[in-house]
N, CA, C and O atoms as a Tripos MOL2 file, in Angstrom:
@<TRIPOS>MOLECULE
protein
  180   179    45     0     0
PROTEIN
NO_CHARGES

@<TRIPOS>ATOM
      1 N         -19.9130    6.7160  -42.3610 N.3       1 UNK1
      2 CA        -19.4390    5.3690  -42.6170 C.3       1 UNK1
      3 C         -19.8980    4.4570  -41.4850 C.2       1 UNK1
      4 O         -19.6880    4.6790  -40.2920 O.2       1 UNK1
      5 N         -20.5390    3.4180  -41.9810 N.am      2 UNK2
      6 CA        -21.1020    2.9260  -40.8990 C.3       2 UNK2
      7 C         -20.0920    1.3410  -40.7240 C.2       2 UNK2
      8 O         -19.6860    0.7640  -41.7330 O.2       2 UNK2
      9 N         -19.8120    0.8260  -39.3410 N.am      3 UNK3
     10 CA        -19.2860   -0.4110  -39.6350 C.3       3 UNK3
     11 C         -20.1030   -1.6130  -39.1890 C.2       3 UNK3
     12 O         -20.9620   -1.5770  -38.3080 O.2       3 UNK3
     13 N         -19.6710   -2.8960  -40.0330 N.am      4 UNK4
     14 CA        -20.3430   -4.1580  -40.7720 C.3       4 UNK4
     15 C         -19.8270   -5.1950  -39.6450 C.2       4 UNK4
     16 O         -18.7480   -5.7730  -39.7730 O.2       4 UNK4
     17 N         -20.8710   -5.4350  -38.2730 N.am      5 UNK5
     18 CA        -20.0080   -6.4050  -37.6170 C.3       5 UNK5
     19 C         -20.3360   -7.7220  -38.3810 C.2       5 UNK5
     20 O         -21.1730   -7.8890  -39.2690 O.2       5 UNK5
     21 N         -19.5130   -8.5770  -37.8460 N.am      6 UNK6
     22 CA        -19.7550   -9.8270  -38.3370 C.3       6 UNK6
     23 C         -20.6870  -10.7520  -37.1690 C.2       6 UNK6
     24 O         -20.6640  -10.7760  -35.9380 O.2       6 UNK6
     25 N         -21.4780  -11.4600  -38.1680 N.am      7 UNK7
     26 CA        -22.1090  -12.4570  -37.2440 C.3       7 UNK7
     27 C         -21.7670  -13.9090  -36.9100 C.2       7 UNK7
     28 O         -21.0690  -14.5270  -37.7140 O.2       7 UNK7
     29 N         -22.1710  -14.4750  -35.8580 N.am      8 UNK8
     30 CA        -21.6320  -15.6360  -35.0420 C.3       8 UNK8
     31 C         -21.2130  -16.7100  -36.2490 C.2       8 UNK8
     32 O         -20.1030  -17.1090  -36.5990 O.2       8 UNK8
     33 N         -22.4370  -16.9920  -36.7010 N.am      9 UNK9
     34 CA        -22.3610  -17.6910  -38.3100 C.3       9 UNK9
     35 C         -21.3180  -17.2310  -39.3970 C.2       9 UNK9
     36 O         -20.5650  -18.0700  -39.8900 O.2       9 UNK9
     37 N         -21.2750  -16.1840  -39.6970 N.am     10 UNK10
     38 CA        -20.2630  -15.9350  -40.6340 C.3      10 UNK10
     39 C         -18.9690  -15.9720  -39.8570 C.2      10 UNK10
     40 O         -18.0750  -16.4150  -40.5780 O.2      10 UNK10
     41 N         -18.5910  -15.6950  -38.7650 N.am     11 UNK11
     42 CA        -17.2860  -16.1870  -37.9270 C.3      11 UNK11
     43 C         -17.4940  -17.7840  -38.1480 C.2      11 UNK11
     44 O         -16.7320  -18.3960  -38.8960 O.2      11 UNK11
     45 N         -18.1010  -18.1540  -37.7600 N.am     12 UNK12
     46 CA        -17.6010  -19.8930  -37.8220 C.3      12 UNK12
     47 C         -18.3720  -20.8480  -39.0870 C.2      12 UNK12
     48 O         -18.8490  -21.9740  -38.9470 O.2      12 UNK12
     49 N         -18.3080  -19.6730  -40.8670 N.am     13 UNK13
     50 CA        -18.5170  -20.1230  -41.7880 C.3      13 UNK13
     51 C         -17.7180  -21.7950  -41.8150 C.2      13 UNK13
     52 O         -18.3680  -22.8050  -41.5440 O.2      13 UNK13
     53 N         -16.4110  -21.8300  -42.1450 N.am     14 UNK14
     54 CA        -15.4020  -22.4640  -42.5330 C.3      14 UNK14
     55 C         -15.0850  -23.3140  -41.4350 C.2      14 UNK14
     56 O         -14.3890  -24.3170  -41.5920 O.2      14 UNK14
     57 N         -15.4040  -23.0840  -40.6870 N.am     15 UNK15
     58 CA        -14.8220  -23.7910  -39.5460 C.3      15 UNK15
     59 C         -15.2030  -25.4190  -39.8030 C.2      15 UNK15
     60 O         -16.2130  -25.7860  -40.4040 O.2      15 UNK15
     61 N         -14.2470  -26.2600  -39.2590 N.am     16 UNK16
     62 CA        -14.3600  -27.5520  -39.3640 C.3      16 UNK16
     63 C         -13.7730  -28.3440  -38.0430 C.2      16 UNK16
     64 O         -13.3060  -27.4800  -37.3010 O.2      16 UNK16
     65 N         -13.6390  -29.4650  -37.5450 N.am     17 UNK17
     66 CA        -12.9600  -30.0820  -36.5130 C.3      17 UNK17
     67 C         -11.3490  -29.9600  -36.2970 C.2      17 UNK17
     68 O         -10.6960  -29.8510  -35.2600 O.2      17 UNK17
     69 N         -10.9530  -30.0210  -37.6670 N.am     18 UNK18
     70 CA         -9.6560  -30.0540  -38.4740 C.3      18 UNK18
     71 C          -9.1370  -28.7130  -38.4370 C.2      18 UNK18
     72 O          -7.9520  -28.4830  -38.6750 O.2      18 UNK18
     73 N         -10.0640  -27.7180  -38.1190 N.am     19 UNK19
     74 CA         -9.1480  -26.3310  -38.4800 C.3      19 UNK19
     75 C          -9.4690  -25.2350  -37.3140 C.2      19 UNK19
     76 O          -9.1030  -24.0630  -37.2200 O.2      19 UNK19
     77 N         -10.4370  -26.1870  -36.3010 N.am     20 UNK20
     78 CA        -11.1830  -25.2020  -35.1180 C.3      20 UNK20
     79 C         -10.3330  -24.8110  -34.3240 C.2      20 UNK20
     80 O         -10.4700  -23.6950  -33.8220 O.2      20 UNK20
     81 N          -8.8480  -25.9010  -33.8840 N.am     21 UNK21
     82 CA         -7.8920  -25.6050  -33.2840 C.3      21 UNK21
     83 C          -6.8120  -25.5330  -33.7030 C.2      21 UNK21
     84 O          -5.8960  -26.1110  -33.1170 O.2      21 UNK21
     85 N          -6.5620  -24.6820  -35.0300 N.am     22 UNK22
     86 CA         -5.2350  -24.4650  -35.7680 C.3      22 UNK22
     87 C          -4.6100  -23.7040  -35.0640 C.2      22 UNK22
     88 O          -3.4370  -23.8110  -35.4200 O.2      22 UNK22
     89 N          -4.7230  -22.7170  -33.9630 N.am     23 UNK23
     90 CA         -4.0620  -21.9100  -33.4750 C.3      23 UNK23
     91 C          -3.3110  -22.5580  -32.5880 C.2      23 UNK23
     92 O          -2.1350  -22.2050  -32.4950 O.2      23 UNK23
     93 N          -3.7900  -23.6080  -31.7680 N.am     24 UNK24
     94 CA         -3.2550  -24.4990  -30.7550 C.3      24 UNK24
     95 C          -1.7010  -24.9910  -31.6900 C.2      24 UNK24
     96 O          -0.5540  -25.1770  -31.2840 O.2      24 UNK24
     97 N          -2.1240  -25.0540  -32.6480 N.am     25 UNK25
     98 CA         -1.1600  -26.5040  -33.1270 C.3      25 UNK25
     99 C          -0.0450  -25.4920  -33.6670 C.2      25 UNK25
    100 O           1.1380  -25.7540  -33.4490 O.2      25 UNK25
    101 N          -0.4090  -24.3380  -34.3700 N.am     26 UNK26
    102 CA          0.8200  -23.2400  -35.0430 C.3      26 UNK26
    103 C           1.8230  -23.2000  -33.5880 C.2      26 UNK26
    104 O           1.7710  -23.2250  -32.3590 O.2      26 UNK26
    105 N           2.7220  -23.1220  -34.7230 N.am     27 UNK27
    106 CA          4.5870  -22.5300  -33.8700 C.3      27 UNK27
    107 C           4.4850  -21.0200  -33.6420 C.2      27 UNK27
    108 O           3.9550  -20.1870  -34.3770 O.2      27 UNK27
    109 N           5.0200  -20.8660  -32.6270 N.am     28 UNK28
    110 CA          4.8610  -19.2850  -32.2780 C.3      28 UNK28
    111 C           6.6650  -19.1480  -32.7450 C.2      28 UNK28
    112 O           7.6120  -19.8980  -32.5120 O.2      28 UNK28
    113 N           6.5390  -17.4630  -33.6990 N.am     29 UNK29
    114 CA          7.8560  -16.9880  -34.4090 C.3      29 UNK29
    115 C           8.4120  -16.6460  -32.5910 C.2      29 UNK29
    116 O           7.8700  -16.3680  -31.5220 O.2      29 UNK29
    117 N           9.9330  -16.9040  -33.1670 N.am     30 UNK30
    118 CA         11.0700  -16.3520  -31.5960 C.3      30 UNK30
    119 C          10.6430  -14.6320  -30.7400 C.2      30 UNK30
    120 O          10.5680  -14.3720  -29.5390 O.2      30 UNK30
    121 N          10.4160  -13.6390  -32.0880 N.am     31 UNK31
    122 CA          9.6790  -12.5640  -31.6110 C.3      31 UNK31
    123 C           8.7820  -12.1120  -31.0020 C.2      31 UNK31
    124 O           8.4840  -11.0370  -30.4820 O.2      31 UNK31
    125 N           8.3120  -13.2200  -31.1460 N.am     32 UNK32
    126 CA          6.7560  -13.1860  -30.4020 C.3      32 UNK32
    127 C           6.5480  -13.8790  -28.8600 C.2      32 UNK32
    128 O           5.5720  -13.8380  -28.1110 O.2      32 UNK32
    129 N           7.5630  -14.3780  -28.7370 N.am     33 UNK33
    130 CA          7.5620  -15.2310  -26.9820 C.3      33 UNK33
    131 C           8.2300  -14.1730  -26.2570 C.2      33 UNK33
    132 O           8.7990  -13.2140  -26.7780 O.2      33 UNK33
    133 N           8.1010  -14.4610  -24.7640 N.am     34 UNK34
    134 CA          8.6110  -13.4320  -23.6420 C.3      34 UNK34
    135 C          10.2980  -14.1190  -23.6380 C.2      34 UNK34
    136 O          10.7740  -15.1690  -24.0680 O.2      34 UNK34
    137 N          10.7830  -13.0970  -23.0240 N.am     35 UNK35
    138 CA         11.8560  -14.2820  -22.7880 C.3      35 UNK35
    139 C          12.3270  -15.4290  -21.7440 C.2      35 UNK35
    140 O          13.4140  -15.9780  -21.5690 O.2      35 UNK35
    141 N          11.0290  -15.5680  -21.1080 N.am     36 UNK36
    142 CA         11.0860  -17.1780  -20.3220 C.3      36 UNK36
    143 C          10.8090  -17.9300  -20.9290 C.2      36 UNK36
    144 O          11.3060  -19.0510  -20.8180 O.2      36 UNK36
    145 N           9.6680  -17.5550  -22.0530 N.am     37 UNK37
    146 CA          8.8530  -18.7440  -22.8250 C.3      37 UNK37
    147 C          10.4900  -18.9780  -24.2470 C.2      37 UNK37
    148 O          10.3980  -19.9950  -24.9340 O.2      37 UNK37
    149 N          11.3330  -18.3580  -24.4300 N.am     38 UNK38
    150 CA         12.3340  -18.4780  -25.1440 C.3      38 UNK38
    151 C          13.2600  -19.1380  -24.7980 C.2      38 UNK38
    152 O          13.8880  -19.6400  -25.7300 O.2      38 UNK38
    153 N          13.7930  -19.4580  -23.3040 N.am     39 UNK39
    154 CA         14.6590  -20.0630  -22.5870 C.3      39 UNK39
    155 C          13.8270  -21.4860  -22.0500 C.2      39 UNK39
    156 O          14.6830  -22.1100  -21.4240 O.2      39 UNK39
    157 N          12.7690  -22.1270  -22.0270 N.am     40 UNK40
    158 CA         12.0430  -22.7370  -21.9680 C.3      40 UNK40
    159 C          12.6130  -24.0930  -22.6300 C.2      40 UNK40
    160 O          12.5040  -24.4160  -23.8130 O.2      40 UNK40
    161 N          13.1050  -24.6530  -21.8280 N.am     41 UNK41
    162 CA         13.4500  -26.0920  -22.4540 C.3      41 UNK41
    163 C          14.9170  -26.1600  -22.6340 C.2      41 UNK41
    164 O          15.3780  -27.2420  -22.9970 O.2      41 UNK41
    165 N          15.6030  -25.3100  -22.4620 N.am     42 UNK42
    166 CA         17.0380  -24.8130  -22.5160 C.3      42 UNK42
    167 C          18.0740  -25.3130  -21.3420 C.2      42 UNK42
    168 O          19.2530  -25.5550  -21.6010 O.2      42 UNK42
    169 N          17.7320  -25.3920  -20.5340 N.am     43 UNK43
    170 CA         18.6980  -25.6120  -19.4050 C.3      43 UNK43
    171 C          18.6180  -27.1960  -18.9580 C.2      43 UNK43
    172 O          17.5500  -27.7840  -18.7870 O.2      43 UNK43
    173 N          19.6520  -27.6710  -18.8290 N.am     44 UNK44
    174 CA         19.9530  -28.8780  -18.8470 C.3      44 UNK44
    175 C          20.2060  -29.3870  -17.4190 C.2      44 UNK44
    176 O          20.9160  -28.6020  -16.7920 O.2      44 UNK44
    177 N          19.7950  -30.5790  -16.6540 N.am     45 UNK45
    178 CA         20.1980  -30.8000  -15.1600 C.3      45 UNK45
    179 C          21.1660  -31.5710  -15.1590 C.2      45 UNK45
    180 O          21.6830  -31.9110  -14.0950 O.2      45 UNK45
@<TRIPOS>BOND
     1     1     2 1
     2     2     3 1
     3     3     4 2
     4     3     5 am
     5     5     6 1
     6     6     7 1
     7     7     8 2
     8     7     9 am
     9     9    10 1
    10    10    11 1
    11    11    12 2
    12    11    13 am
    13    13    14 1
    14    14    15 1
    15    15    16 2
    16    15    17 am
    17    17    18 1
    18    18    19 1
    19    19    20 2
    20    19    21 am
    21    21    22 1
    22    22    23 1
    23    23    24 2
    24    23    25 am
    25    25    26 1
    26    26    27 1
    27    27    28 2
    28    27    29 am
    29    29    30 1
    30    30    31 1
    31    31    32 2
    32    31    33 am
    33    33    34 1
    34    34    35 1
    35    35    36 2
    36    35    37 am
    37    37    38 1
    38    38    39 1
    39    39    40 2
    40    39    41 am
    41    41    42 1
    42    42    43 1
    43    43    44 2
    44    43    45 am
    45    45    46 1
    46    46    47 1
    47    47    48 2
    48    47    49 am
    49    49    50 1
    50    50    51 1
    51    51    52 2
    52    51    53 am
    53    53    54 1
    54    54    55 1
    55    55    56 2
    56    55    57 am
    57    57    58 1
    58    58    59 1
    59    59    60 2
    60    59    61 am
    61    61    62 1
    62    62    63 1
    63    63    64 2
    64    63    65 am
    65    65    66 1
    66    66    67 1
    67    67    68 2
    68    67    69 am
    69    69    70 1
    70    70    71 1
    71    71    72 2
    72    71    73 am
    73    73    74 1
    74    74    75 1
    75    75    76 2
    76    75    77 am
    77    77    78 1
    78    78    79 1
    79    79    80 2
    80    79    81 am
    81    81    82 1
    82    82    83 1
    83    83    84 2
    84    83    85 am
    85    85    86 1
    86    86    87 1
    87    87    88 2
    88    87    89 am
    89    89    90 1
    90    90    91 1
    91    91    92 2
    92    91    93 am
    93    93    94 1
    94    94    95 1
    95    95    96 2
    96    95    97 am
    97    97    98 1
    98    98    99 1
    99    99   100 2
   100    99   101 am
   101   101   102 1
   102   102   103 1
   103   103   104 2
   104   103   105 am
   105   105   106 1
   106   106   107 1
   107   107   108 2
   108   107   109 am
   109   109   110 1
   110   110   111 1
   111   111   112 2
   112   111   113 am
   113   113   114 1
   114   114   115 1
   115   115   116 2
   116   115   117 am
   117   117   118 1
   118   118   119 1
   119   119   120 2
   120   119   121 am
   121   121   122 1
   122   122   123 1
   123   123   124 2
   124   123   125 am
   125   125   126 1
   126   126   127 1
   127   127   128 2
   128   127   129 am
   129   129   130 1
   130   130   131 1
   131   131   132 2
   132   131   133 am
   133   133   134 1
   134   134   135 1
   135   135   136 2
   136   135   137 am
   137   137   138 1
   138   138   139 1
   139   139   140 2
   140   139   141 am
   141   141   142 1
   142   142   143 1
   143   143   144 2
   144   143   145 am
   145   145   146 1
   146   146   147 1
   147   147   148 2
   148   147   149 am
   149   149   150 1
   150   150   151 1
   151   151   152 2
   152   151   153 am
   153   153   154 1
   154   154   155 1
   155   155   156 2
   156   155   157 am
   157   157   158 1
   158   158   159 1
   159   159   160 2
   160   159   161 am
   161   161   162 1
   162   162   163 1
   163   163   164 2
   164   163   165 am
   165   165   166 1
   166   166   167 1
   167   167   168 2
   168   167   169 am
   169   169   170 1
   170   170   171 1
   171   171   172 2
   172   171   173 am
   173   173   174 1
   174   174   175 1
   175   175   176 2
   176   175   177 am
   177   177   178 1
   178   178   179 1
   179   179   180 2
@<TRIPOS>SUBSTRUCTURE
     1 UNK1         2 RESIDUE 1 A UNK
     2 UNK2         6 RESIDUE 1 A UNK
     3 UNK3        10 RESIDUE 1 A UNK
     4 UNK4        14 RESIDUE 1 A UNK
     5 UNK5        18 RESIDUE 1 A UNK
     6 UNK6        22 RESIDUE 1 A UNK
     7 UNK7        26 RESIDUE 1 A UNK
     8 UNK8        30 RESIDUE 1 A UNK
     9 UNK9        34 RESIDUE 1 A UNK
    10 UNK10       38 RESIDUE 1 A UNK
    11 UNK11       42 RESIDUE 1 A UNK
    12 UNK12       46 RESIDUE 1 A UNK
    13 UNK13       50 RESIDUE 1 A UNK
    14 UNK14       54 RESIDUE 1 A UNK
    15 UNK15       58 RESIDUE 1 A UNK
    16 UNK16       62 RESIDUE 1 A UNK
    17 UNK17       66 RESIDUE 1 A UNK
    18 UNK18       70 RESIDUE 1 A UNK
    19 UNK19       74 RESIDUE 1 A UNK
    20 UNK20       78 RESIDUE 1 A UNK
    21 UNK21       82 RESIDUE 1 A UNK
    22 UNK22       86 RESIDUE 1 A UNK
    23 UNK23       90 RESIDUE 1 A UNK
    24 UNK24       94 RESIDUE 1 A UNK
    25 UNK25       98 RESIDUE 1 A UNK
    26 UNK26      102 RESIDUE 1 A UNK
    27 UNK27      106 RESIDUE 1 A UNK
    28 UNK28      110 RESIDUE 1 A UNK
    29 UNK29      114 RESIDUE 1 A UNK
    30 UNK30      118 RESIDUE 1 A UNK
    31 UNK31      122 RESIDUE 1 A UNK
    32 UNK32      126 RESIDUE 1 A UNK
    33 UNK33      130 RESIDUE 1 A UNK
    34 UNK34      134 RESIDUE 1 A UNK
    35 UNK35      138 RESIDUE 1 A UNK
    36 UNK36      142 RESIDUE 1 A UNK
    37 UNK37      146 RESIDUE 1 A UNK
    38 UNK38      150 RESIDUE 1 A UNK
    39 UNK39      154 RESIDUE 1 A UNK
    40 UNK40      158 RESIDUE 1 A UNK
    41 UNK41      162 RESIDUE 1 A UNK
    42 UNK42      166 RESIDUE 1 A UNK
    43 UNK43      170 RESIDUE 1 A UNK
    44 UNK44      174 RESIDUE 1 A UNK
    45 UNK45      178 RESIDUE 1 A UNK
């Protein structure tokens, strides 16, 4: 079985201005943060 890398081009088929930094802009789920990045904005002066 041989494996099929992908090329530079087919990684950035779809890509557009609008969708190059969708990862930036997504909400990260509560499970997925440490728990500083969870308490983050929490404490009040």
């Amino acid at each position: 079985m041989t494996i099929k890398r992908m090329t530079e081009q087919e990684l950035f088929h779809d890509l557009d201005p609008h969708t190059a930094h969708a990862d930036e802009l997504a909400k990260s789920l509560p499970e997925e943060l440490t728990p500083l990045e969870r308490l983050k904005g929490s404490v009040k002066c």
